[in-house]
C-alpha positions as a Markdown table, in Angstrom:
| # | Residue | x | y | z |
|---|---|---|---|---|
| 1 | Unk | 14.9 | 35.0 | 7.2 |
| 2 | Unk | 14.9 | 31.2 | 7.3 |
| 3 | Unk | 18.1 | 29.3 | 6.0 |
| 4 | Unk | 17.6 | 27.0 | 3.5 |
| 5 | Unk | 16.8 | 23.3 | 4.7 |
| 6 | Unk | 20.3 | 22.2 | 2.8 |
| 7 | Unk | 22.5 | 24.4 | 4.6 |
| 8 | Unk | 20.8 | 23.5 | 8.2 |
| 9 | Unk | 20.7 | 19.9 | 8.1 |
| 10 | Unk | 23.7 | 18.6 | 9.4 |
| 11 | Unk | 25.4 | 15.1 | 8.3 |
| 12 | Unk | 25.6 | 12.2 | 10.7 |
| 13 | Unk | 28.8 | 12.3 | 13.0 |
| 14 | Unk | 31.2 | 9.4 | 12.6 |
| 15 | Unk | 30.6 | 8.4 | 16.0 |
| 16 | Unk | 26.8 | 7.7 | 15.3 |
| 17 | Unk | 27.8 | 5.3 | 12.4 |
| 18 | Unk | 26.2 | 1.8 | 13.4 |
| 19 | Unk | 28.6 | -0.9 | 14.8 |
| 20 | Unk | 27.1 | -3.4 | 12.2 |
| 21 | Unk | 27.9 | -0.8 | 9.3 |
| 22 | Unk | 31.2 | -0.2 | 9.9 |
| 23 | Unk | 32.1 | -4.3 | 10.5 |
| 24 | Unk | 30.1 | -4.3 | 7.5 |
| 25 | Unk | 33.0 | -2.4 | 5.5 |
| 26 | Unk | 35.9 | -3.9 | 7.1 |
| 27 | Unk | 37.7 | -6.5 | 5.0 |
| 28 | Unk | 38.9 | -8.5 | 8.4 |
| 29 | Unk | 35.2 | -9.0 | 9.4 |
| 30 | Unk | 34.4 | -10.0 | 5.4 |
| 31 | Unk | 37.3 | -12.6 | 5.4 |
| 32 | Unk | 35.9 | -13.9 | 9.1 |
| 33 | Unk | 32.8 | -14.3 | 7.7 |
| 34 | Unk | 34.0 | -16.0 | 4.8 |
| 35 | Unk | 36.5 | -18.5 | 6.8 |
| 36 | Unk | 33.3 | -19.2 | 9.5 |
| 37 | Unk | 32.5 | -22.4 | 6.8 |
| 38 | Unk | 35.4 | -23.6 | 7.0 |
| 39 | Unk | 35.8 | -23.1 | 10.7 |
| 40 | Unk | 32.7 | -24.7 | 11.5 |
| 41 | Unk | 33.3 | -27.5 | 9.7 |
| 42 | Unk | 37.3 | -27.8 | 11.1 |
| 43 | Unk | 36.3 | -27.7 | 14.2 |
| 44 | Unk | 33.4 | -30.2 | 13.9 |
| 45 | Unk | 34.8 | -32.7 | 12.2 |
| 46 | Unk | 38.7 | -32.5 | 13.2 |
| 47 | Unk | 39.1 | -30.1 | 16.6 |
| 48 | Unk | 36.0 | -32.0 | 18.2 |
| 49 | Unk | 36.7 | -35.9 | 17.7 |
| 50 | Unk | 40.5 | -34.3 | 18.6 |
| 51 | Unk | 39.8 | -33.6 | 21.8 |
| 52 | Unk | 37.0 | -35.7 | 22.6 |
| 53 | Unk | 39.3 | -38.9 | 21.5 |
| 54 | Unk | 42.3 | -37.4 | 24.2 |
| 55 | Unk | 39.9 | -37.7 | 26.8 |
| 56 | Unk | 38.7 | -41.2 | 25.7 |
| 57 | Unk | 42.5 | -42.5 | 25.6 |
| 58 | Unk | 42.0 | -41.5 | 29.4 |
| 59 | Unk | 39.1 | -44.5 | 30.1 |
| 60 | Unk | 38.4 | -47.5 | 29.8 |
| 61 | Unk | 35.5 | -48.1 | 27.2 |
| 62 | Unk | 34.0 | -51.3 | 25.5 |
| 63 | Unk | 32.2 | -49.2 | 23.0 |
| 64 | Unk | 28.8 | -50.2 | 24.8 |
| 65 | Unk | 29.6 | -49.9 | 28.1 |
| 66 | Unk | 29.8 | -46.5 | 30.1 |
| 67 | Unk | 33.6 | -45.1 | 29.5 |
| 68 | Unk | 34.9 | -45.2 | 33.1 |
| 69 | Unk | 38.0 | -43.1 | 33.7 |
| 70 | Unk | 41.5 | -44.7 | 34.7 |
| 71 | Unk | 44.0 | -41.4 | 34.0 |
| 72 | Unk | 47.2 | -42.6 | 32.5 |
| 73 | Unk | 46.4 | -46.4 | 32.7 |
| 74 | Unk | 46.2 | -47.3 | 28.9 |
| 75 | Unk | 49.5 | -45.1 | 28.6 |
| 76 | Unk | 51.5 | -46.8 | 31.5 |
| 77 | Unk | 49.9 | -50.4 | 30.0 |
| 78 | Unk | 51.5 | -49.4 | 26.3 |
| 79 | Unk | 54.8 | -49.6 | 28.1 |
| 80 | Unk | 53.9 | -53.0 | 28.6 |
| 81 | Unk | 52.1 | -54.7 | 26.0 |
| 82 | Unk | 54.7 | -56.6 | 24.0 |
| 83 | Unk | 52.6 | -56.6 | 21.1 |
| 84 | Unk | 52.2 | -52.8 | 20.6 |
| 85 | Unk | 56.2 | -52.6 | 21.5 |
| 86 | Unk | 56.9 | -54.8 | 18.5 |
| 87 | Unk | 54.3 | -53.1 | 16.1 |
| 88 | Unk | 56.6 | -50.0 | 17.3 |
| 89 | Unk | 59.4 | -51.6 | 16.1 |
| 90 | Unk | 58.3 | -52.7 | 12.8 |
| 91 | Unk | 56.7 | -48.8 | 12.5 |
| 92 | Unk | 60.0 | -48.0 | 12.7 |
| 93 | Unk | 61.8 | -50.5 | 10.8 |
| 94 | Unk | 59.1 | -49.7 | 8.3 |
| 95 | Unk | 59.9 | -46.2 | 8.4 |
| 96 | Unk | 63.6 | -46.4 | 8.1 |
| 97 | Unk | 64.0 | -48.4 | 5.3 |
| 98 | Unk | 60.8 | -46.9 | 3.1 |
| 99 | Unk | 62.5 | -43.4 | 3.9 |
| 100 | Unk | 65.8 | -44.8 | 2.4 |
| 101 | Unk | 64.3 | -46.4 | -0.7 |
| 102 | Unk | 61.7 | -44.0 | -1.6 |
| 103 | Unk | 64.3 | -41.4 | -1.6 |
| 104 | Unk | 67.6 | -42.5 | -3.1 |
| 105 | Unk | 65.5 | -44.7 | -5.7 |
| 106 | Unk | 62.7 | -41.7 | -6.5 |
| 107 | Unk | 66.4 | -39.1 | -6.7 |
| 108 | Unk | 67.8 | -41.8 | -9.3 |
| 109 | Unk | 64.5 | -42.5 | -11.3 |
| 110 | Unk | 63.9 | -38.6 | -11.5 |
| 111 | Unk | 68.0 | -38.5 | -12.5 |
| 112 | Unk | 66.9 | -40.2 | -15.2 |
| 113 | Unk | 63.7 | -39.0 | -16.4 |
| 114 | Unk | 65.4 | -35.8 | -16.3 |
| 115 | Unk | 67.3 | -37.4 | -19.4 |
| 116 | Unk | 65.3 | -39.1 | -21.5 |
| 117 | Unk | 63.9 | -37.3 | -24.8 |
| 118 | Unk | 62.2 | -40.0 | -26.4 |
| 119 | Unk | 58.1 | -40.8 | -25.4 |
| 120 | Unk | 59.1 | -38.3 | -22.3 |
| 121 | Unk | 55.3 | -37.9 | -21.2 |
| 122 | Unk | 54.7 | -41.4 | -21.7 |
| 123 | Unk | 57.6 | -42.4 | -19.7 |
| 124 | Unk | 56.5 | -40.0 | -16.9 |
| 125 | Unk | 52.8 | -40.8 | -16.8 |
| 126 | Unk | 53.5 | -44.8 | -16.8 |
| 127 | Unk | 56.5 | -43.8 | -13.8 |
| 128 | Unk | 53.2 | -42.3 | -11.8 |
| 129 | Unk | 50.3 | -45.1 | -12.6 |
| 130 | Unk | 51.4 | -46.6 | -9.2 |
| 131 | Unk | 50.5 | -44.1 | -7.2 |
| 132 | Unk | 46.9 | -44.1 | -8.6 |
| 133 | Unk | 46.0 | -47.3 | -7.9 |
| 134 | Unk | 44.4 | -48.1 | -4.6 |
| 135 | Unk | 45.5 | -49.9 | -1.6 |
| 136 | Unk | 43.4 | -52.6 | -1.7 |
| 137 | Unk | 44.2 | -53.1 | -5.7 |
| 138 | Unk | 47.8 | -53.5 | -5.3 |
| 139 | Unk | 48.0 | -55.6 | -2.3 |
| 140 | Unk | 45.7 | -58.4 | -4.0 |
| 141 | Unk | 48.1 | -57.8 | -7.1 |
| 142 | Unk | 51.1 | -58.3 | -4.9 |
| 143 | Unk | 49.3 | -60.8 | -2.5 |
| 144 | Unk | 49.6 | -62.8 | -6.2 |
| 145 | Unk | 53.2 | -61.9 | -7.1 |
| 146 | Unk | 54.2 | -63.7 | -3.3 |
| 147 | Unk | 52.4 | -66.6 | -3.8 |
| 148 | Unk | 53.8 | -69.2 | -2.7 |
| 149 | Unk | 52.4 | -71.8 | -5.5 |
| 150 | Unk | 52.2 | -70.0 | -8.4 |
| 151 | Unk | 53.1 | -66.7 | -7.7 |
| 152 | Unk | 55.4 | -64.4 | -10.0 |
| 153 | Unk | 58.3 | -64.2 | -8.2 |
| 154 | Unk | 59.0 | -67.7 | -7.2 |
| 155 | Unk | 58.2 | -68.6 | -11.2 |
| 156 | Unk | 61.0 | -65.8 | -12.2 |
| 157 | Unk | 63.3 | -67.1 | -9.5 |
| 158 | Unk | 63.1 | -70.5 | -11.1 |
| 159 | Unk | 63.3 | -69.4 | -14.5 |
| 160 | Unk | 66.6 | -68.2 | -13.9 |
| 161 | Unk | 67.9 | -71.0 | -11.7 |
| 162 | Unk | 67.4 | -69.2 | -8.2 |
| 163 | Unk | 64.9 | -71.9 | -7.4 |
| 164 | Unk | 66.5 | -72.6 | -3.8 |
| 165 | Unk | 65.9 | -68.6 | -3.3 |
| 166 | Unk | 61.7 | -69.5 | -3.4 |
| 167 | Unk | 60.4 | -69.2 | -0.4 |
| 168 | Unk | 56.9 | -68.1 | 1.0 |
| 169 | Unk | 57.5 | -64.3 | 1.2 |
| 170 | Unk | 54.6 | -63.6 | 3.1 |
| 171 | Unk | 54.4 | -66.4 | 5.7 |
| 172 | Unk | 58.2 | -66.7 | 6.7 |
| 173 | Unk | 58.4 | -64.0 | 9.6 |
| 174 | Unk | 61.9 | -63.3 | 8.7 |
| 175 | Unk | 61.3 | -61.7 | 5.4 |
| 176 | Unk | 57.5 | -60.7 | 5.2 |
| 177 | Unk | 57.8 | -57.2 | 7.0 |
| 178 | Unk | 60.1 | -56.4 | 4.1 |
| 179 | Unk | 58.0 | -58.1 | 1.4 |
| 180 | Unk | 55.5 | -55.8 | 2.2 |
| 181 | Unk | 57.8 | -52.5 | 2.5 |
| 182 | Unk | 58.6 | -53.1 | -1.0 |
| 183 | Unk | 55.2 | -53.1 | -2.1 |
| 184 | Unk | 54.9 | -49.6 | -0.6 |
| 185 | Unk | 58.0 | -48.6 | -1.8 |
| 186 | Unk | 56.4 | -49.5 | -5.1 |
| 187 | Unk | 53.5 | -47.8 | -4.9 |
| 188 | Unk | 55.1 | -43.9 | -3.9 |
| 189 | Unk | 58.2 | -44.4 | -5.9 |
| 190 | Unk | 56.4 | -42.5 | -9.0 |
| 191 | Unk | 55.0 | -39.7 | -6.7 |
| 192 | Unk | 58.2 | -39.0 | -4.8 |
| 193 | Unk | 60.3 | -39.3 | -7.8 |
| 194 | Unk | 57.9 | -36.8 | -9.7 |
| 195 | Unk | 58.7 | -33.8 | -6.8 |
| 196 | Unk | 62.5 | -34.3 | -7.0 |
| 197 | Unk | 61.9 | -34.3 | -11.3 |
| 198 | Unk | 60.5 | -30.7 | -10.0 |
| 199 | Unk | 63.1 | -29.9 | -8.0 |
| 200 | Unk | 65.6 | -31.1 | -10.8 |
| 201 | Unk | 64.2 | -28.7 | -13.5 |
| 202 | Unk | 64.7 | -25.8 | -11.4 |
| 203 | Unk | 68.1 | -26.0 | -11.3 |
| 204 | Unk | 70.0 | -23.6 | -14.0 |
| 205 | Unk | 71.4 | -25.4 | -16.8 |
| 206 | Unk | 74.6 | -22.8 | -16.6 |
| 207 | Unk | 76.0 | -24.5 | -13.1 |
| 208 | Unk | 76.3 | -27.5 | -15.2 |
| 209 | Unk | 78.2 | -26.4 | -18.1 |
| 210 | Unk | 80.1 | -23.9 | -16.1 |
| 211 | Unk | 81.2 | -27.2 | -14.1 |
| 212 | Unk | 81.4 | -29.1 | -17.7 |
| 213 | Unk | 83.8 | -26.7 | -18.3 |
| 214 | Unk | 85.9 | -26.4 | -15.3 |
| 215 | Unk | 86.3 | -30.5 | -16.0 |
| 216 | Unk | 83.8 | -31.6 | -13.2 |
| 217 | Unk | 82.4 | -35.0 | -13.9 |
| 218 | Unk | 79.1 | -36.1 | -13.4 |
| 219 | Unk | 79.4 | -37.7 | -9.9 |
| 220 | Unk | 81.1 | -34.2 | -8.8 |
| 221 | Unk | 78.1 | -32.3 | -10.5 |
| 222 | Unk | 75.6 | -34.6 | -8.8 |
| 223 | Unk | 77.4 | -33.7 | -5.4 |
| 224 | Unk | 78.6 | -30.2 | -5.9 |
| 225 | Unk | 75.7 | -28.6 | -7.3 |
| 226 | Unk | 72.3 | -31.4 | -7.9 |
| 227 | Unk | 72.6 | -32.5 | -4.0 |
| 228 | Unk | 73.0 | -29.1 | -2.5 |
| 229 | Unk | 70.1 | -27.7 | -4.5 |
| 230 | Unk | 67.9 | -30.3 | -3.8 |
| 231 | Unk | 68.2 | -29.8 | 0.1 |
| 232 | Unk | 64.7 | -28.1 | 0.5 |
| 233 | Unk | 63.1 | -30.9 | -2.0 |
| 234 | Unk | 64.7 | -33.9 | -0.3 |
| 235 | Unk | 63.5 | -32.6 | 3.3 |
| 236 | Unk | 60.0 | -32.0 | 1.5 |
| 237 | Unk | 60.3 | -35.8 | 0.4 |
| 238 | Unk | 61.1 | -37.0 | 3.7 |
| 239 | Unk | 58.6 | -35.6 | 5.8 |
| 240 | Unk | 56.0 | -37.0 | 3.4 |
| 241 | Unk | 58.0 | -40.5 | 3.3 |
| 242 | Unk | 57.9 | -40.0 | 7.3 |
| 243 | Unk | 54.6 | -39.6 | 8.1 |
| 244 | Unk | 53.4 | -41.8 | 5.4 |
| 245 | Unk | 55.0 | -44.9 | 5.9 |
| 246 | Unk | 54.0 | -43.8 | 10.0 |
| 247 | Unk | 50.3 | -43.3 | 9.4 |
| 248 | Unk | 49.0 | -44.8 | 5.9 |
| 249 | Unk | 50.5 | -48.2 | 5.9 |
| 250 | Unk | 47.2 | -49.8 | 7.4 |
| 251 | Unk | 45.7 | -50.8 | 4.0 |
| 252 | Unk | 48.8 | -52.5 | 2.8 |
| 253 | Unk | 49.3 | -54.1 | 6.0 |
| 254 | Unk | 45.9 | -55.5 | 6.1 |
| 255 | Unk | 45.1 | -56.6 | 2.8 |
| 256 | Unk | 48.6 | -58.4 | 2.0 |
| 257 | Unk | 49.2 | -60.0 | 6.2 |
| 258 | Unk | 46.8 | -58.8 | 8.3 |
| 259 | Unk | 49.9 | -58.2 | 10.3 |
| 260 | Unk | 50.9 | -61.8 | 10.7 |
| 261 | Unk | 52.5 | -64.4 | 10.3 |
| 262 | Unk | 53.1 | -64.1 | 14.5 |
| 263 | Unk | 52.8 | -59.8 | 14.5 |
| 264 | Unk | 55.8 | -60.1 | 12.2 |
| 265 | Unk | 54.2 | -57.7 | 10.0 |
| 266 | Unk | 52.3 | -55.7 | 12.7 |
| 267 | Unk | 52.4 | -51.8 | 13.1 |
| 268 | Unk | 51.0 | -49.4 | 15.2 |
| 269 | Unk | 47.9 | -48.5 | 12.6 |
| 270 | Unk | 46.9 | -52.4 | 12.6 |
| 271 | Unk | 47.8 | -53.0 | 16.2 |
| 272 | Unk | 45.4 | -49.7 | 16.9 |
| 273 | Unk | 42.6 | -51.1 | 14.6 |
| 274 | Unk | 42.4 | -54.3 | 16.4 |
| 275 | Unk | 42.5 | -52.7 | 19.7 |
| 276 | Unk | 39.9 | -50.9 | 18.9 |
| 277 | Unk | 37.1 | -53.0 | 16.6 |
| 278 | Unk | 38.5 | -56.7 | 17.3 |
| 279 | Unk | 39.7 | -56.7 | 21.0 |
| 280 | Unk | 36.5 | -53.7 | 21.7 |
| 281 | Unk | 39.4 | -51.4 | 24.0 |
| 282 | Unk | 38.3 | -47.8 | 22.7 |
| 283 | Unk | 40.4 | -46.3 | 24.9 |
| 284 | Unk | 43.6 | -48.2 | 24.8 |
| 285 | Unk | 43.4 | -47.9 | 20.9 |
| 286 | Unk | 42.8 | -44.2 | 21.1 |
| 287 | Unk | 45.6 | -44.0 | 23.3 |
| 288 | Unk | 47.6 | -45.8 | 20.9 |
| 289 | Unk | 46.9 | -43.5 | 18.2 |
| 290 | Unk | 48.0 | -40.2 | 20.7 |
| 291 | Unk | 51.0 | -42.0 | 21.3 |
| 292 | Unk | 51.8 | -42.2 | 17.4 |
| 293 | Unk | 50.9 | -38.7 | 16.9 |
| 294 | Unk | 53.1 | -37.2 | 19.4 |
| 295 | Unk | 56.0 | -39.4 | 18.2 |
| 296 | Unk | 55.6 | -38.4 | 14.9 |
| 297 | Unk | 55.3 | -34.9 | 15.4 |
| 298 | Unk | 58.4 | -34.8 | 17.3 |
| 299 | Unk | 60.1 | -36.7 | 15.0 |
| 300 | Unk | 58.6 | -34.0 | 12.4 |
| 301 | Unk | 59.5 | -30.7 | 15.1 |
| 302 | Unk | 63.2 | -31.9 | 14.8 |
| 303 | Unk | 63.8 | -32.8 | 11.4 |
| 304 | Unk | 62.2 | -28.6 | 11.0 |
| 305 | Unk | 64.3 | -27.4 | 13.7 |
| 306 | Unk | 67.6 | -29.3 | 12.2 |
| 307 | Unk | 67.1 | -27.7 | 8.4 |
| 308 | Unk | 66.8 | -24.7 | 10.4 |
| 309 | Unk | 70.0 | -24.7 | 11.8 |
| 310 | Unk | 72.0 | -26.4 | 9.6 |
| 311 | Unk | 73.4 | -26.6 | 5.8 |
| 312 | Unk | 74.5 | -29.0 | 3.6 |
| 313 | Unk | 78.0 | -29.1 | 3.3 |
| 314 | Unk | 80.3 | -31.2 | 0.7 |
C-alpha cells in the first residue's frame, strides 16, 4: 500500500538552508547592508584623503612635480620654521583666551536669559543671529567697525572722550591678534551661551529654594549647586570652544588680516593654507595640518581622561 505523497516527502534539513537565505534574515547582515552607504562614502571621502595626505606630509611635492619622498623632513623643518612656531603661538594664544570668553561670558549671558520674562524668544533668537551669519559676512562688518578712518569704534571712542585710546586695531601688531579674537568671540557667544541656557533649565527649581531657604545667596547658589551641575555642560562647551578656535579660525583670519600685519595675526590654518596654495609646499602644509591634529587630539584625550577622573569640588 503506497503512503500518501504528504506523509513521505520530508522537509528541507536546516543544514541545507542557503548561506544567502539565512544572511538574508539576520538583522546584523540587514544593518551592514544598510551602513555600506555610508561606509563607502566615509571611507572615500574622509579615510582615503586621511591617509593618502599622511603619506604626502612624508614628501616633498610642488603640486606639479612628482612627490619625492624625504621621511620626517617637513616634520623636523616645522621645528624650525619661525613662522609656523609663532602661528603656534598665536593658535594658542587664540585658544586660551576664546576658551575663557566664550565660556564665562556665554555662562553669564545664559544666567541671564535664564531670567528674563519679557520678549523671552525674541531675546533668545536675536542672542543667536551671530552665529548665523557667515565668516566672510562678519569679518567685512568688523573689517568696518576697525577702521582706522571712519570706523565705529574709533568714532565711539571719540564720542566719549577716549579719543587718545584710537588706534588702528588691525594694523598695530600689538593689539590686532586680539581685535580679531573678539570678533570670534562675537560670533559663538550666542551658540555657546544657548547649550549652557540648556544645561541651566535642567536643573530642579527645588535646589534653589531649598538653598533660598537655608539663607544661601545667590553667589553661594551659583557655586554650590549652578557650577557643580553644569560640570558635563561646561566640559561639552570647552571641547567645542577648543577645537574651534584650533581648526575654524581660517575665515576670520583671512578676511579681516590675512594674518598680518608682520604674522601678528597668523595661525596654524593660514600659515597651512599658504604653505600649501601660495608657497606650492603640499607636503610641508599637509604636515602642518597632522601636526595640528595630533595636538589637538591630545589636548582633547586629556581634557576626557581628566573629567574621568576627577570632580568638581567647592
Amino acid at each position: 500500500m503506497a503512503m500518501p505523497a504528504a506523509l513521505t516527502s520530508k522537509s528541507p534539513a536546516p543544514s541545507r538552508v542557503s548561506l544567502a537565505r539565512r544572511l538574508g534574515r539576520s538583522d546584523g547582515f540587514v544593518a551592514a547592508m544598510m551602513m555600506l552607504p555610508a561606509g563607502i562614502l566615509f571611507a572615500l571621502f574622509f579615510l582615503w584623503p586621511f591617509v593618502s595626505g599622511f603619506w604626502l606630509s612624508f614628501q616633498r611635492w610642488d603640486g606639479f612635480s612628482d612627490p619625492r619622498f624625504i621621511g620626517f623632513g617637513n616634520y623636523l623643518r616645522l621645528m624650525k620654521d619661525g613662522v609656523f612656531l609663532l602661528a603656534l603661538k598665536n593658535s594658542f594664544i587664540f585658544v586660551i583666551v576664546s576658551i575663557l570668553a566664550k565660556n564665562i561670558l556665554g555662562l553669564a549671558l545664559a544666567l541671564l536669559l535664564n531670567r528674563v520674562t519679557f520678549m523671552r524668544g525674541f531675546i533668545r533668537a536675536s542672542v543667536f543671529v551671530p552665529v548665523t551669519i557667515s565668516f566672510v559676512a562678519a569679518g567685512l562688518l568688523w573689517a568696518w567697525i576697525y577702521n582706522p578712518v571712519f570706523g565705529l569704534l574709533n568714532a565711539g571712542l571719540e564720542f566719549v572722550g577716549l579719543a587718545s585710546w584710537k588706534r588702528s586695531w588691525l594694523g598695530d601688531a600689538n593689539v590686532a591678534l586680539y581685535a580679531v579674537i573678539v570678533v570670534d568671540v562675537w560670533k559663538w557667544l550666542g551658540f555657546h551661551a544657548v547649550i549652557y541656557l540648556a544645561g541651566l533649565q535642567t536643573i530642579p527649581s527645588e535646589l534653589y529654594e531649598a538653598a533660598r531657604i537655608d539663607g544661601a545667596n545667590a553667589r553661594r547658589r551659583l557655586w554650590h549647586i549652578t557650577l557643580p551641575l553644569m560640570v558635563p555642560v561646561i566640559f561639552i562647551n570647552t571641547i567645542l570652544s577648543l577645537s574651534g578656535a584650533f581648526v575654524r579660525n581660517f575665515d576670520i583670519v583671512h578676511v579681516l588680516t590675512q594674518g598680518g600685519p608682520n604674522h601678528a595675526t597668523e595661525v596654524v590654518i593660514t600659515a597651512m593654507v599658504k604653505a600649501a596654495f601660495t608657497n606650492s609646499q603640499m607636503g610641508y602644509a599637509a604636515a602642518m595640518g597632522y601636526a595640528l591634529f595630533v595636538l589637538v587630539g591630545s589636548i582633547c584625550a586629556i581634557l576626557v581622561y581628566w573629567l574621568g577622573r576627577t570632580r568638581f569640588k567647592v
